[in-house]
MDAnalysis code that builds the backbone (N, CA, C; Angstrom):
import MDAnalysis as mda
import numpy as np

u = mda.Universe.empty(519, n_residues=173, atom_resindex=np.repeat(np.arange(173), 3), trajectory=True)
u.add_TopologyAttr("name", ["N", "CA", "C"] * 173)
u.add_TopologyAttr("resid", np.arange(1, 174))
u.add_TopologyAttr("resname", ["UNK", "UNK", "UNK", "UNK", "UNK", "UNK", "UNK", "UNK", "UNK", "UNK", "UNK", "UNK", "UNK", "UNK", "UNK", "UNK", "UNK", "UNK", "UNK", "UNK", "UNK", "UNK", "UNK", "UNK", "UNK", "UNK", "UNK", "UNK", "UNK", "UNK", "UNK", "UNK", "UNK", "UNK", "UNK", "UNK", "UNK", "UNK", "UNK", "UNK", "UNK", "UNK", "UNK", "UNK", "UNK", "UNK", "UNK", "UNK", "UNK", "UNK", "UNK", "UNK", "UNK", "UNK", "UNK", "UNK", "UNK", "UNK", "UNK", "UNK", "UNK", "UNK", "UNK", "UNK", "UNK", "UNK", "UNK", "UNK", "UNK", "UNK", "UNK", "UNK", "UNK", "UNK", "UNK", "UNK", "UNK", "UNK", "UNK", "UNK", "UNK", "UNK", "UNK", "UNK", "UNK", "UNK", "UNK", "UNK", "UNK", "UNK", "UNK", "UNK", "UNK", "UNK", "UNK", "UNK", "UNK", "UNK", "UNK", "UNK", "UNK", "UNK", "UNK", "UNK", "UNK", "UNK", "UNK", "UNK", "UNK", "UNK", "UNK", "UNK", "UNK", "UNK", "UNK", "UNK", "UNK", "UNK", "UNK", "UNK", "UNK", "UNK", "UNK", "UNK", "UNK", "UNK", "UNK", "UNK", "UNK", "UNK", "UNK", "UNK", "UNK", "UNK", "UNK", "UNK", "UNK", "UNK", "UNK", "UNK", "UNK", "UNK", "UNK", "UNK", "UNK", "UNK", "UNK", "UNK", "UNK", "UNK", "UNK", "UNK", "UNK", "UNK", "UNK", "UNK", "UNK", "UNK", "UNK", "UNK", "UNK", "UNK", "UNK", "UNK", "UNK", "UNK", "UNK", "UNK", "UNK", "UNK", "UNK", "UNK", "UNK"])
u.atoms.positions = np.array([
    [0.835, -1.175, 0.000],
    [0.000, 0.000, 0.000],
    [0.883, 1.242, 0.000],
    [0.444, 1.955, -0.785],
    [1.312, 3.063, -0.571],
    [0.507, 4.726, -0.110],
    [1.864, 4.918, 0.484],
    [1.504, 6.308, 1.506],
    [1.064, 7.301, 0.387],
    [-0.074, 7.903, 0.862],
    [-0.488, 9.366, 0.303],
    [0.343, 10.299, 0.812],
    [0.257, 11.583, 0.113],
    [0.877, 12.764, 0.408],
    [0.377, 13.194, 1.530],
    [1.401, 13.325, 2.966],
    [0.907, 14.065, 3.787],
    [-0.374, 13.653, 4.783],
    [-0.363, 12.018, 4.539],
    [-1.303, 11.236, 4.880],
    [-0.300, 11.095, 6.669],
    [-1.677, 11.348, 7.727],
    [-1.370, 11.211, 9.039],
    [-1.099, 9.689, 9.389],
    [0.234, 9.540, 10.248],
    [0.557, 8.461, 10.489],
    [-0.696, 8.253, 11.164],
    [-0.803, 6.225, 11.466],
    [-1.917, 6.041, 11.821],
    [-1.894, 5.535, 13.535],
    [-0.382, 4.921, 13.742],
    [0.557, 4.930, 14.947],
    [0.606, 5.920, 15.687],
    [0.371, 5.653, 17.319],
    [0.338, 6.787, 18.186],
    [2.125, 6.961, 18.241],
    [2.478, 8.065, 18.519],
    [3.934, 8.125, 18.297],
    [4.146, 8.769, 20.268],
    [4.909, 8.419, 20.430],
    [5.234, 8.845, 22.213],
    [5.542, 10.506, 21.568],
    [4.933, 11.249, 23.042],
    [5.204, 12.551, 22.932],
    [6.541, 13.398, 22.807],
    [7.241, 12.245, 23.085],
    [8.628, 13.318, 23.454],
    [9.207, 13.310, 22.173],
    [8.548, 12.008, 21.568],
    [9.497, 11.865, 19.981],
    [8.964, 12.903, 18.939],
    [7.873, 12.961, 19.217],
    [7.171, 13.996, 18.539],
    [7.602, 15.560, 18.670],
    [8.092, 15.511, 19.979],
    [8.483, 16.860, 20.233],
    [9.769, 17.141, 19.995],
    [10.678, 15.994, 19.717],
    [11.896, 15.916, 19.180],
    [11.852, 16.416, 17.849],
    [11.002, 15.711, 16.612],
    [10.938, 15.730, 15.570],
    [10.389, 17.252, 15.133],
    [9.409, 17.771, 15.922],
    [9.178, 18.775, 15.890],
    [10.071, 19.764, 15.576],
    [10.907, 20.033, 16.774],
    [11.883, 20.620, 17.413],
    [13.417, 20.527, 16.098],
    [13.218, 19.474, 15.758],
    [14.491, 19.215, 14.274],
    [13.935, 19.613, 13.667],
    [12.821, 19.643, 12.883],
    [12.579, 20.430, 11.635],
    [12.516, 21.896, 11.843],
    [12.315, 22.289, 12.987],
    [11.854, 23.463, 12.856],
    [13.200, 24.293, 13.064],
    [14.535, 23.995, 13.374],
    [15.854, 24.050, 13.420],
    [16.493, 23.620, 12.172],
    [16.310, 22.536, 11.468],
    [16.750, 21.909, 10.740],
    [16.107, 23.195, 9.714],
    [14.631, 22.681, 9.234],
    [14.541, 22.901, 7.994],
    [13.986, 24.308, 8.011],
    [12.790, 24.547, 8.640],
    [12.121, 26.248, 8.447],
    [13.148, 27.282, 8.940],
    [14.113, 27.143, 10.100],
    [14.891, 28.364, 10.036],
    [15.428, 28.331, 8.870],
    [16.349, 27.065, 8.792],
    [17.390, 27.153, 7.688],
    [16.364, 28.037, 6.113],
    [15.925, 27.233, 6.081],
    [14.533, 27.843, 4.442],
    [14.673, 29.633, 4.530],
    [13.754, 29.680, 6.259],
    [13.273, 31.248, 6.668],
    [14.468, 32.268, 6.709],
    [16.495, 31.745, 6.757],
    [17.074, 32.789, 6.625],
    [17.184, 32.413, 5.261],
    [17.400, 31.742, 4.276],
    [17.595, 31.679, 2.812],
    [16.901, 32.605, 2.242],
    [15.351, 32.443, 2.082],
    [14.686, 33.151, 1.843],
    [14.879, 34.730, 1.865],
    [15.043, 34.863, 3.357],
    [15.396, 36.305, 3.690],
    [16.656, 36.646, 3.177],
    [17.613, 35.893, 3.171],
    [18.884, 36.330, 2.103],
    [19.174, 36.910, 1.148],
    [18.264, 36.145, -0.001],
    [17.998, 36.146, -1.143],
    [16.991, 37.250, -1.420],
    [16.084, 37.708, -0.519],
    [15.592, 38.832, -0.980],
    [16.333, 39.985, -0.756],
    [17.121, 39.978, 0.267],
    [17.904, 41.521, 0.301],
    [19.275, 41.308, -1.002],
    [19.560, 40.139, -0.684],
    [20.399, 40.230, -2.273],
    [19.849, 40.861, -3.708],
    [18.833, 40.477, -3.990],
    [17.711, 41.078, -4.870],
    [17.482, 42.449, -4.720],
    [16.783, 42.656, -3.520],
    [16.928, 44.022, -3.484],
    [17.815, 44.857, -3.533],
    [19.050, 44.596, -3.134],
    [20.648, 45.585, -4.004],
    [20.615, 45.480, -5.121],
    [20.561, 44.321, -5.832],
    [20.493, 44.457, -7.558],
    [19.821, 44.763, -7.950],
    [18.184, 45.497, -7.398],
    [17.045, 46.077, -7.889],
    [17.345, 47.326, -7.429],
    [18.140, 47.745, -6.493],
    [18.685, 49.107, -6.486],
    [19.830, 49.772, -6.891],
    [20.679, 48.679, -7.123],
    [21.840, 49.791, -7.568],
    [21.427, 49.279, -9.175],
    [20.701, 48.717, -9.942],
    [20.700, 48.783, -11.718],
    [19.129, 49.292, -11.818],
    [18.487, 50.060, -11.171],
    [17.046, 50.719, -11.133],
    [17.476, 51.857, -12.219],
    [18.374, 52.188, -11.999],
    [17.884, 54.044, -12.607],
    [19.326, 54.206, -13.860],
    [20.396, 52.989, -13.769],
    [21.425, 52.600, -14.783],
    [20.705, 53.564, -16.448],
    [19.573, 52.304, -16.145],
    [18.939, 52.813, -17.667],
    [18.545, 54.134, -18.292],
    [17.544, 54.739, -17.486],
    [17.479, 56.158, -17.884],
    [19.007, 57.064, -17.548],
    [19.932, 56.626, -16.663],
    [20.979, 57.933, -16.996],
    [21.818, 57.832, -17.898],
    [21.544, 56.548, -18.399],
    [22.267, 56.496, -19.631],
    [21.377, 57.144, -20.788],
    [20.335, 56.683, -20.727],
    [19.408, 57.587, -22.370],
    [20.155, 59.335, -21.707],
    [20.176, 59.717, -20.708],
    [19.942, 61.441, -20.586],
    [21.395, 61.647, -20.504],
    [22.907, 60.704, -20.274],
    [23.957, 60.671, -20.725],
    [24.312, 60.574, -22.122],
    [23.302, 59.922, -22.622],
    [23.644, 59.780, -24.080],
    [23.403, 60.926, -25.296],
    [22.349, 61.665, -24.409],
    [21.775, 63.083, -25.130],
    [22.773, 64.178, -24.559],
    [23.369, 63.933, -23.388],
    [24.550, 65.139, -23.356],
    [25.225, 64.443, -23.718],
    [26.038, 63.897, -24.267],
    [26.947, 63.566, -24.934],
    [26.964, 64.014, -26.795],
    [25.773, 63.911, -27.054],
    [25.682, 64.328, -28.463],
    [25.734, 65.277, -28.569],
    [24.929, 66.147, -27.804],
    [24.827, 67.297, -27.912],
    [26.681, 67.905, -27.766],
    [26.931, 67.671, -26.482],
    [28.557, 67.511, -26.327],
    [29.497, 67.562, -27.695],
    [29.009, 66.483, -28.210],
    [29.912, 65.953, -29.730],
    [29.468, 67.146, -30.412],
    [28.164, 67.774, -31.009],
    [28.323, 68.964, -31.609],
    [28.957, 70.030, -30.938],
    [28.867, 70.783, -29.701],
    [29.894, 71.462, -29.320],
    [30.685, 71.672, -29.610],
    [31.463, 70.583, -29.439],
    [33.409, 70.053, -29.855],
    [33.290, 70.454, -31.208],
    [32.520, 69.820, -31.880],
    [32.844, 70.087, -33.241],
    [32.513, 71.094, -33.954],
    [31.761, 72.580, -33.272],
    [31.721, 73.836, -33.769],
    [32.513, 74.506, -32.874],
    [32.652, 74.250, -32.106],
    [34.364, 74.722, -31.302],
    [35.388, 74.626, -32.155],
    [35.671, 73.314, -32.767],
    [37.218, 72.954, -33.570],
    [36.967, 73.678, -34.469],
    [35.758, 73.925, -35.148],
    [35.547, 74.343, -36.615],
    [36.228, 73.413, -37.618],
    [37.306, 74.704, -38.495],
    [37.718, 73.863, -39.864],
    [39.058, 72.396, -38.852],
    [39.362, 72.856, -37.401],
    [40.845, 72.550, -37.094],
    [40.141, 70.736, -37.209],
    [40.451, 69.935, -37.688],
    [40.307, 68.362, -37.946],
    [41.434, 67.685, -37.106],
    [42.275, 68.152, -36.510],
    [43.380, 67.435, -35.732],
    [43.459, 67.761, -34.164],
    [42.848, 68.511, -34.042],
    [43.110, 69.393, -32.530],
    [42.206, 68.509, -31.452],
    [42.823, 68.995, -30.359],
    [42.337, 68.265, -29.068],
    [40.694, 68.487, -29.089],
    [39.552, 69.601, -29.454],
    [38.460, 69.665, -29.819],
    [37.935, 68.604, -30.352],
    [38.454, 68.445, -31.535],
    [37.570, 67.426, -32.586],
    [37.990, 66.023, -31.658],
    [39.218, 65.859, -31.160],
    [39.320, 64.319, -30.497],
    [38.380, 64.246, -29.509],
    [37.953, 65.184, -28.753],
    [36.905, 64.671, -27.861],
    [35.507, 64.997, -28.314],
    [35.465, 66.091, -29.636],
    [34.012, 65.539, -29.970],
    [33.639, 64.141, -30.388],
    [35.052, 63.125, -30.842],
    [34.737, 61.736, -31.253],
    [34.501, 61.069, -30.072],
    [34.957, 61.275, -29.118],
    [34.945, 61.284, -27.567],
    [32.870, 60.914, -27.185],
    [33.091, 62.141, -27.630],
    [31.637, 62.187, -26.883],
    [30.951, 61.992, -27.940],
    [30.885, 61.365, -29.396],
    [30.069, 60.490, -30.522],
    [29.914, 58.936, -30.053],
    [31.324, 58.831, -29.449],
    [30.908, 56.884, -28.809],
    [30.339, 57.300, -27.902],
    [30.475, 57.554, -27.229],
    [29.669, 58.019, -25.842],
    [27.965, 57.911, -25.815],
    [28.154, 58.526, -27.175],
    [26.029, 59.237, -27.519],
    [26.077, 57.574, -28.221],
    [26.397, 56.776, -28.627],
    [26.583, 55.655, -29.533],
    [26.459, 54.414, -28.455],
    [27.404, 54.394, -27.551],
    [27.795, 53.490, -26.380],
    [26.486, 53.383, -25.095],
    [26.555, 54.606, -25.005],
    [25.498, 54.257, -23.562],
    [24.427, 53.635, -23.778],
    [23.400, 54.219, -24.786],
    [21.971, 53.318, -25.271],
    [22.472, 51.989, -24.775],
    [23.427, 51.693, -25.963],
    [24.124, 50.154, -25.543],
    [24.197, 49.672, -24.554],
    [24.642, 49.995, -23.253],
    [24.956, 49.717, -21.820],
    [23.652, 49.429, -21.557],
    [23.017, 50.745, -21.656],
    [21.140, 50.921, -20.881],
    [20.607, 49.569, -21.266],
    [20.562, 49.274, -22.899],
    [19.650, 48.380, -23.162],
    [20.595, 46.861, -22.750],
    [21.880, 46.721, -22.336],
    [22.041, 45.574, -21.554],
    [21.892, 44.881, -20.360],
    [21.736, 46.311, -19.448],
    [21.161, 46.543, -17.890],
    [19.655, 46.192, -18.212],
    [18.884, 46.832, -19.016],
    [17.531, 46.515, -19.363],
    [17.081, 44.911, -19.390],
    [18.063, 44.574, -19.994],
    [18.095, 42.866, -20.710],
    [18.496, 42.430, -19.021],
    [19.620, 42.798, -18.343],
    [19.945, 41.896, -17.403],
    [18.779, 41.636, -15.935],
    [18.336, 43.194, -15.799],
    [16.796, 43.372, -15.110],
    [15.480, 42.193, -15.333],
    [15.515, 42.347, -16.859],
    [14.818, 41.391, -17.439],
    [14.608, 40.229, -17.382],
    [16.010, 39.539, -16.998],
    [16.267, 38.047, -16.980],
    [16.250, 37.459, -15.632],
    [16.131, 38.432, -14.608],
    [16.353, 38.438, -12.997],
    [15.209, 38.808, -12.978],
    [14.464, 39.652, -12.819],
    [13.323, 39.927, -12.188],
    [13.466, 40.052, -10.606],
    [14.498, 40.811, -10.435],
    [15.156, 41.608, -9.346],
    [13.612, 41.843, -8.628],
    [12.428, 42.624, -8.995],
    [11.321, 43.254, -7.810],
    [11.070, 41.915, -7.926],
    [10.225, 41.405, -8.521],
    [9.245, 40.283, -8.679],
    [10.106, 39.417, -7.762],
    [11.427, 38.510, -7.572],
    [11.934, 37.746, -7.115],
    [12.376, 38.629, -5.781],
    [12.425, 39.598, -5.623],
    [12.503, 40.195, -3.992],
    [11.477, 40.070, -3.378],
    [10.190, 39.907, -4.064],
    [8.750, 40.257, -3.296],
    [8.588, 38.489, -2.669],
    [8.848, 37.581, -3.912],
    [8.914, 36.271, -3.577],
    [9.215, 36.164, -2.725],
    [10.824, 36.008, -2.227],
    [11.155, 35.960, -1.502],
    [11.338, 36.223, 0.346],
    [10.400, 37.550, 0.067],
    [10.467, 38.242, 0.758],
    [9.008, 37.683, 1.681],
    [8.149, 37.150, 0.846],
    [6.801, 37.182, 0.923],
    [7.199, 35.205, 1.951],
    [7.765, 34.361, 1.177],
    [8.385, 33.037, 1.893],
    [8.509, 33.703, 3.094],
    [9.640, 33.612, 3.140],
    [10.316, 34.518, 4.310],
    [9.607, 34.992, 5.429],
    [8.863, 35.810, 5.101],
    [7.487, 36.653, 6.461],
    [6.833, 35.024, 6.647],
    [6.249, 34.428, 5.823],
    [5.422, 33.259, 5.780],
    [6.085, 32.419, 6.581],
    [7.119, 31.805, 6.676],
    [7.774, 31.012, 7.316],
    [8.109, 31.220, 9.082],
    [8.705, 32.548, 8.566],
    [8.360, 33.399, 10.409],
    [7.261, 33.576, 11.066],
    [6.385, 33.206, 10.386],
    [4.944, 33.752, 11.228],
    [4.713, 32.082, 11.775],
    [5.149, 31.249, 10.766],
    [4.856, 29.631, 10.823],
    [5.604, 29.260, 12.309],
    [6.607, 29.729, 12.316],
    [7.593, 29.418, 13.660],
    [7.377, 30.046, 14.400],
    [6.824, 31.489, 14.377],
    [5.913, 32.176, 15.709],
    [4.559, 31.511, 16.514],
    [4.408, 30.625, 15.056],
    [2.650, 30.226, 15.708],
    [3.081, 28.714, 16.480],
    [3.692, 27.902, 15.900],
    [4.447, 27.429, 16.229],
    [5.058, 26.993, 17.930],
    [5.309, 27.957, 18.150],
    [5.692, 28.293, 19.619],
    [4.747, 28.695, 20.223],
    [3.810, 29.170, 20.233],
    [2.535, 29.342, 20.761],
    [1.693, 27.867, 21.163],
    [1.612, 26.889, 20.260],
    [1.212, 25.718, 20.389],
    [1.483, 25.121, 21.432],
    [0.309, 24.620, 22.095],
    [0.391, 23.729, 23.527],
    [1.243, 22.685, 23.650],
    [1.080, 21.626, 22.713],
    [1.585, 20.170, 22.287],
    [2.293, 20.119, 21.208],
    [3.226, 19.357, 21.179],
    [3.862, 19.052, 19.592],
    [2.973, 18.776, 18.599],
    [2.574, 17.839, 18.980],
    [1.280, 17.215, 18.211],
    [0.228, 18.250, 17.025],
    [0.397, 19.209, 18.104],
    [-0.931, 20.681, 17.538],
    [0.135, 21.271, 16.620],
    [1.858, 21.040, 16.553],
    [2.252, 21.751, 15.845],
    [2.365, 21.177, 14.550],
    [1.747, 20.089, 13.882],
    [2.138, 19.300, 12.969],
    [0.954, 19.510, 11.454],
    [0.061, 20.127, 11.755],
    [-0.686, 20.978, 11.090],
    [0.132, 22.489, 10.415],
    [0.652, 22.855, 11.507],
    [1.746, 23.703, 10.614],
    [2.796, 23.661, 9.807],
    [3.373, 22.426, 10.694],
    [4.492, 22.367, 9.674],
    [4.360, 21.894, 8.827],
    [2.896, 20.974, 8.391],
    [2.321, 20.868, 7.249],
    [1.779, 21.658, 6.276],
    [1.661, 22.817, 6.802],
    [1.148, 24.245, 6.043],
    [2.691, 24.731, 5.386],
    [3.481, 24.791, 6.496],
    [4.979, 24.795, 6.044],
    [5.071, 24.383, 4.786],
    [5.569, 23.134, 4.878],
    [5.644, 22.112, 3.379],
    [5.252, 22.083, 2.555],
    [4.042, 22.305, 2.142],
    [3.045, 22.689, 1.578],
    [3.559, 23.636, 0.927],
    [3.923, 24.862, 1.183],
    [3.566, 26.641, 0.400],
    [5.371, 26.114, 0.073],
    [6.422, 25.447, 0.705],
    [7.762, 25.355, 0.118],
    [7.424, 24.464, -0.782],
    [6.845, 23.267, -1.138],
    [6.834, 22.279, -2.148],
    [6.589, 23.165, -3.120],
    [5.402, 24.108, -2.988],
    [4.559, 25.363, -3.940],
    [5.858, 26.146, -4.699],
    [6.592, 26.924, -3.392],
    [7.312, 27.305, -4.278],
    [8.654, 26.692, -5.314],
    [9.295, 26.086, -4.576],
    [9.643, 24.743, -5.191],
    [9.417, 24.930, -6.840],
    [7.957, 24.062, -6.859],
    [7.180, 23.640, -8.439],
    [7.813, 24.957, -8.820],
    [6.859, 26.051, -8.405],
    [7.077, 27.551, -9.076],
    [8.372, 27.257, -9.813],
    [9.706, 27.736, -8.868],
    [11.069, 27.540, -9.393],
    [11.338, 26.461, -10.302],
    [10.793, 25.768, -10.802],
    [11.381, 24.346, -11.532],
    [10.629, 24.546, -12.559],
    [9.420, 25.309, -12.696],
    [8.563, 25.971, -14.156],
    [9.030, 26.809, -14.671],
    [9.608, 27.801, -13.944],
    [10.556, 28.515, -14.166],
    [11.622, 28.350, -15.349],
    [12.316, 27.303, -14.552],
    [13.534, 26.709, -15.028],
    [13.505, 25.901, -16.407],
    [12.472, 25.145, -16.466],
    [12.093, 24.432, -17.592],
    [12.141, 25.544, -18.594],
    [10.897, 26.790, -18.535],
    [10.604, 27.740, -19.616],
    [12.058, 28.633, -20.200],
    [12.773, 28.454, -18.696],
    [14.066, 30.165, -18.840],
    [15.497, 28.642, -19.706],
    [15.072, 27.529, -19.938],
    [16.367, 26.758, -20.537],
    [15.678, 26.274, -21.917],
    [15.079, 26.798, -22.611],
    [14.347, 26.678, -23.891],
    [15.216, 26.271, -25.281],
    [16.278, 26.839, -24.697],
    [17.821, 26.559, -25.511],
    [18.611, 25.290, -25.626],
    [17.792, 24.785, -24.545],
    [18.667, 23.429, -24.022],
    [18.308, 21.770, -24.354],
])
């Protein structure tokens, strides 16, 4: 016969073992999960803050820069060799280059999903802490095994999530 998912043993189990087992997972696996989680979202959130605004100062770098490049080059006038005209070419890659940068930061934003995967994360994380707050509140081990089944549950969830993910983002492969 085989076990269902999450199917209650049918064996009375002695209390203390229960409160053992309890007591390991909730050390073992939900802290360990609940700081990952939380890790990974403040990691996210630096890379959703320091490449947030990359993009537009490059479009409004790239427009002083052109503008720049004409400067230089009604400054030099007819002179074609002078330190003028070298940095109006200066500031032609420049107006040429940055778009470039912007729209690779754009692409790299894109492929991370820096907010979306901070909120995830972030959202586990609270979920898991509240699980180990309630947790401790519980009279009996026993009463806590409904949670940590709620636990398992929303990690298996996210889990799948990540592995649909993964399937769609290796399309190449």
């Amino acid at each position: 016969m085989d076990a269902k998912r999450f199917e209650p043993l049918t064996k009375d189990i002695p209390a203390d073992v229960v409160e053992e087992i309890v007591d390991y997972y909730k050390a073992k696996r939900l802290q360990n999960q609940q700081q990952y989680f939380d890790r990974q979202a403040k990691r996210r959130h630096r890379w959703e803050r320091w490449t947030r605004n990359v993009s537009p100062a490059c479009f409004f770098l790239s427009i002083v820069a052109a503008f720049s490049h004409f400067l230089f080059e009604w400054l030099a006038g007819e002179e074609h060799h002078g330190w003028l005209h070298f940095f109006a070419g200066v500031f032609v890659l420049l107006a040429a280059a940055l778009p470039v940068l912007a729209m690779g930061v754009r692409t790299f934003r894109a492929a991370h999903e820096f907010g979306r995967n901070k909120l995830r994360f972030e959202g586990m994380s609270y979920f898991l802490s509240e699980i180990l707050v309630l947790a401790e509140t519980q009279e009996t081990p026993s009463s806590v095994m409904p949670l940590l089944r709620e636990a398992e549950i929303a990690l298996d969830s996210e889990h799948r999530a990540w592995l649909r993910l993964m399937v769609e983002a290796e399309w190449f492969g």
